[in-house]
C-alpha positions, 0 to 999 in steps of 0.5 A, spaced: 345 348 637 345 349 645 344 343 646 348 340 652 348 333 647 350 338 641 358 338 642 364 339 635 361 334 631 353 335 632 355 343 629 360 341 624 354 337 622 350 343 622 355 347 618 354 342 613 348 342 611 348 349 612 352 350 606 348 344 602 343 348 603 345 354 601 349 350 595 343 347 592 345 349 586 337 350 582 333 354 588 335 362 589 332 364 595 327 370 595 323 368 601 328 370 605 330 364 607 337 366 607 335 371 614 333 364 617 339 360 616 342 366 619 340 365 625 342 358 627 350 360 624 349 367 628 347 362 634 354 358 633 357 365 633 354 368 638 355 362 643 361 361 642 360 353 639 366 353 635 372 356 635 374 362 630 379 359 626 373 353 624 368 359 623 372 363 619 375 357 614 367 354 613 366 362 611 372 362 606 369 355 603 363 359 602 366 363 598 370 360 593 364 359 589 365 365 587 371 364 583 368 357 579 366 357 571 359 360 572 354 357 570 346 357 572 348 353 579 355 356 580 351 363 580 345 360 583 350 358 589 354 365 588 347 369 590 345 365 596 351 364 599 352 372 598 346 374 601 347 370 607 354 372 608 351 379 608 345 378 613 349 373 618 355 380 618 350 385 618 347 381 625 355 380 628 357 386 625 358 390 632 359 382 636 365 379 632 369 375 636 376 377 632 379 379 626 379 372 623 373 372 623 372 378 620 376 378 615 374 370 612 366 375 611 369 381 608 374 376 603 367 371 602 362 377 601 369 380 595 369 373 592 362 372 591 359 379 589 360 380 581 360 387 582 366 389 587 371 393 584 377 388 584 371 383 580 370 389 575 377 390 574 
């Protein structure tokens, strides 16, 4: 990701596949994988790569899974995007750049976690 030769495109790349990954529609992370993708977004994040306004549009499309008719890989893609969500918060929670930033987290994490008192109600 800090790759002089790793310019706009080369990332937004990189967030692509990141959320495919995430996104895969038949495999629940339990191996901790959801911590390893972490690190290359927090890399993004942490160096600046992309502007917030991107970030925090590429962390608001992971949530809209949340609010698609569930079925086994709607809820598959729900988990391993909530899960990851909450590790790459927990990591940039003292480092947020702003509050887009932190509000696109806060309302992805809202929308993907089923037992919220707003998905409750």
């Amino acid at each position: 990701m800090k790759c002089p030769e790793s310019d706009a495109a080369v990332q937004l790349e990189v967030l692509d596949a990141v959320q495919g990954m995430l996104q895969n529609g038949t495999h629940i992370f339990n191996e901790e994988e959801d911590e390893r993708i972490a690190t290359i977004v927090d890399s993004m994040v942490f160096h600046s790569l992309l502007p917030e306004e991107q970030l925090a549009g590429w962390i608001s499309a992971l949530g809209e899974c949340g609010s698609l008719p569930r079925t086994r890989s709607v809820d598959i893609n729900r988990i391993n995007c909530k899960n990851f969500l909450r590790a790459l918060y927990f990591r940039r929670a003292s480092h947020i750049r702003g509050q887009q930033l932190e509000e696109a987290f806060l309302s992805a994490e809202m929308k993907l976690n089923k037992f919220t008192m707003r998905s409750l109600l």
